[in-house]
C-alpha positions, -999 to +999 in steps of 0.1 A: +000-089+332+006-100+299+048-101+286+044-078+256+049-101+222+068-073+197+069-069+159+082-039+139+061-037+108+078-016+079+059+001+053+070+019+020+050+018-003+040+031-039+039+064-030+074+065-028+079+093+000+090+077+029+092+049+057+061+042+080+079+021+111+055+005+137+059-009+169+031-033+174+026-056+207+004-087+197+002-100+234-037-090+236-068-102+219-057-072+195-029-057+185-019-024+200+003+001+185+033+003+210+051+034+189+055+050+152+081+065+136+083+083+099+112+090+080+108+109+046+128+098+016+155+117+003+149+136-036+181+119-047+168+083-034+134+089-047+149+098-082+170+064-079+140+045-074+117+060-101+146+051-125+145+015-115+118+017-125+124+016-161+155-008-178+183+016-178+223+009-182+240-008-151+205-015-134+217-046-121+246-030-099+222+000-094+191-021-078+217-035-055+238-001-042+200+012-034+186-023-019+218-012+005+212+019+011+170+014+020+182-014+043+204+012+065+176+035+058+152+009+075+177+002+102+178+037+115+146+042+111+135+010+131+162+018+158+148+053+160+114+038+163+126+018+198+149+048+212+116+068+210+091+037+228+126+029+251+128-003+239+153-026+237+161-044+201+161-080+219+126-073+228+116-079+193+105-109+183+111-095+145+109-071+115+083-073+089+099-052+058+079-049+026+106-037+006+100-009-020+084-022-052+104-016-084+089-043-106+057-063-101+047-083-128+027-114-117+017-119-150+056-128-158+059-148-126+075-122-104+075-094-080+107-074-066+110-053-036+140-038-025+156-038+009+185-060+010+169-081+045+198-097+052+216-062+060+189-051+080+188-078+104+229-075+108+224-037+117+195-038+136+205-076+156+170-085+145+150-112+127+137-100+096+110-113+074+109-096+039+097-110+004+061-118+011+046-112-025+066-141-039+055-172-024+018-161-031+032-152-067+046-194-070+010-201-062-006-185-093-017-156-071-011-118-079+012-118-045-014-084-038-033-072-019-017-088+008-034-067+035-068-080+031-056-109+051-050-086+083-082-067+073-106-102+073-090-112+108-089-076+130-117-054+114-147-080+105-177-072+121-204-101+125-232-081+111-221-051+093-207-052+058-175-033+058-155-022+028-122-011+036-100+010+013-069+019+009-052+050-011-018+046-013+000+052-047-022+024-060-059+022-039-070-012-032-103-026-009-114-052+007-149-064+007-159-073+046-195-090+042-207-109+066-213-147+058-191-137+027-158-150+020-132-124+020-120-108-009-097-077-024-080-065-049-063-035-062-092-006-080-066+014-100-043+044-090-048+061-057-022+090-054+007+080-074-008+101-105-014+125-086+021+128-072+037+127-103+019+153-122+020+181-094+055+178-093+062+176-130+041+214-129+045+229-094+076+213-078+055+198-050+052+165-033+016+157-032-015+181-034-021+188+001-062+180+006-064+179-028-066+218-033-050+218-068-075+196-081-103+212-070-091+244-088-097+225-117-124+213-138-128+174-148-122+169-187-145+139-196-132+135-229-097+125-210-113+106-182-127+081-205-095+078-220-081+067-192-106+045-181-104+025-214-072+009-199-078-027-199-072-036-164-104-009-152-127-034-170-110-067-157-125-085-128-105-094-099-085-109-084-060-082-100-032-059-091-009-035-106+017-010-097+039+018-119+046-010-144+013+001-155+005+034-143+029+064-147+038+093-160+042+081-193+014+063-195-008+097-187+011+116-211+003+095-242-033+100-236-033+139-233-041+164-260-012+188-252-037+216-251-050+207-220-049+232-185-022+211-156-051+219-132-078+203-152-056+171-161-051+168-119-091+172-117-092+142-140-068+122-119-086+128-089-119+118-103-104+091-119-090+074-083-122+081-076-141+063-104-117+033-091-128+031-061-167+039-063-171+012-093-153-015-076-173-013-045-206-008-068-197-039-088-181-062-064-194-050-032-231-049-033-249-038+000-217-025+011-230-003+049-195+014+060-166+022+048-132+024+061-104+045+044-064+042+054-034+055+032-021+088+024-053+098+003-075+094+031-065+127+039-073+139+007-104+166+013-114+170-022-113+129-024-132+124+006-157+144-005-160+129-045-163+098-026-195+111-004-214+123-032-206+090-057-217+067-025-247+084-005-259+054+007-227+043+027-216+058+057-176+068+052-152+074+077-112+066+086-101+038+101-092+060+128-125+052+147-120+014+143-088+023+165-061+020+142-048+053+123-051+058+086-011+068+081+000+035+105-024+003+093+000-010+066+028-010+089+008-028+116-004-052+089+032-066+079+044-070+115+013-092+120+022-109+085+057-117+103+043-126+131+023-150+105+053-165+092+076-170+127+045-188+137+040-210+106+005-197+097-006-188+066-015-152+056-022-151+023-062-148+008-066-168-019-099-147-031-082-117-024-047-128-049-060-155-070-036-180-054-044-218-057-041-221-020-032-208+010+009-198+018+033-190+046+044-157+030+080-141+034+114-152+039+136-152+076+162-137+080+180-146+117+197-116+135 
């Protein structure tokens, strides 16, 4: 019998409301999902992070107090994670930690995510790899999607062109076709909008299978507003993040006149309209696909997504084995397990890179 070879991956993403942790054993042809563990964000910790967001007074000192306190936040979450699967922390061969975004700006030369590594590995007495985006970033690449990688190598199939999707805060694909190089990129925002205007009007985290929006009616006038944002028309590769999309930038394209539940309508079509025209464009003959994030269990989304795309079959990566809520977090343990092992993991189609990269930085427990 195979020794188990053990990764954490942590995920926190975009979305902003909580850690995904994963226990992933890579001694098999694929990897198997050992254990999960979630642990929601506190309000005041989300309110610091949305504020980074933006220059403010003191930000320096302010990054750095959270970037400690996500790194305990990681710690427990990763040592609950191995209390629950009874594991033991010098089983692990090491952490992969995205980090929570504050800035991304590849177009300045830089990415930041915040997590303070070198804490983490001294509470947790494991190696941790963090900072993948900026190696890819030196390259000339967008340092994202970096997932796509993972995608090309465990959810390929030989004959059938795949698209997988994901919906975070921002949704991003990859394009699966056989005899195709691999590529992906990110389509525009997947829930973040979303997020952010049902709790500027009803207090509430996210809108739970996409109820509210259905309430409402699309406002086309609006919609094309938003879609006249440059990045919708550029080709890939191309990412963004809340540098772009936000709050603000919704609210200087309303009326003021117009119904909250008609505005989240518009939003959901509009992470719609992302989606459907980057696989029309750039995937042609797409067969299947494969959504994963947090608006996979969208209902009102799922279904937008039937109607725009009746010629491909649409289901959750669920059935390819690996669960929509946990793929991210099995993706950076195998980008860790990437970069202990010297490999690249990086897609050069995917981020516009020059070449391929070992990704992240090592931190020894």
């Amino acid at each position: 019998m195979e020794r188990p070879e053990l990764y954490i991956g942590i995920m926190s993403g975009t979305s902003l409301d909580g850690i995904d942790a994963a226990l992933v054993d890579f001694s098999g042809p694929h990897p198997a999902l050992a254990a999960t563990h979630y642990q929601a964000y506190p309000p005041d910790l989300k309110d610091a992070l949305l504020a980074l967001h933006h220059p403010a007074p003191d930000e320096l000192h302010q990054a750095q107090l959270v970037a400690n306190r996500l790194a305990r936040d990681y710690a427990a979450a990763s040592l609950a994670l191995l209390k629950n699967a009874d594991v033991s922390a010098d089983a692990v061969r090491a952490i992969g930690c995205h980090g929570q975004t504050i800035r991304h700006r590849p177009d300045a030369g830089y990415t930041i995510q915040l997590g303070n590594a070198a804490l983490l590995a001294e509470l947790t007495n494991i190696a941790v790899v963090s900072d993948f985006r900026s190696r890819d970033i030196a390259a000339q690449g967008q340092g994202a999607p970096l997932v796509p990688a993972f995608h090309d190598r465990m959810l390929r199939h030989p004959r059938i062109h795949r698209v997988i999707v994901n919906i975070g805060g921002i949704s991003n694909l990859t394009d699966l076709a056989p005899e195709r190089p691999t590529i992906g990129f990110d389509c525009g925002p997947g829930n973040l909008l979303m997020d952010a205007w049902i709790q500027a009007h009803q207090g509430s985290a996210y809108d739970k299978d996409g109820t509210w929006a259905a309430s409402g009616k699309v406002i086309p006038a609006l919609l094309q507003r938003l879609l006249n944002e440059a990045f919708f028309a550029a080709p890939p590769p191309k990412s963004s993040g809340r540098d772009l999309f936000n709050l603000h930038w919704l609210k200087t394209r309303l009326q003021g006149d117009e119904a909250p539940a008609d505005v989240q309508a518009t939003l959901l079509a509009l992470t719609a309209h992302g989606i459907v025209d980057s696989i029309q464009r750039y995937c042609p003959g797409a067969q299947e696909i494969y959504l994963c994030g947090g608006g996979a269990h969208n209902q009102a989304l799922l279904r937008g997504l039937n109607a725009a795309l009746p010629h491909c079959r649409i289901q959750l990566t669920d059935t390819l084995g690996i669960g929509v809520d946990w793929l991210e977090a099995i993706a950076f343990a195998w980008l860790a397990r990437q970069t202990l092992q010297g490999k690249s993991a990086n897609l050069p189609e995917a981020t516009g890179a020059k070449h391929p990269c070992v990704l992240g930085a090592i931190y020894q427990a």
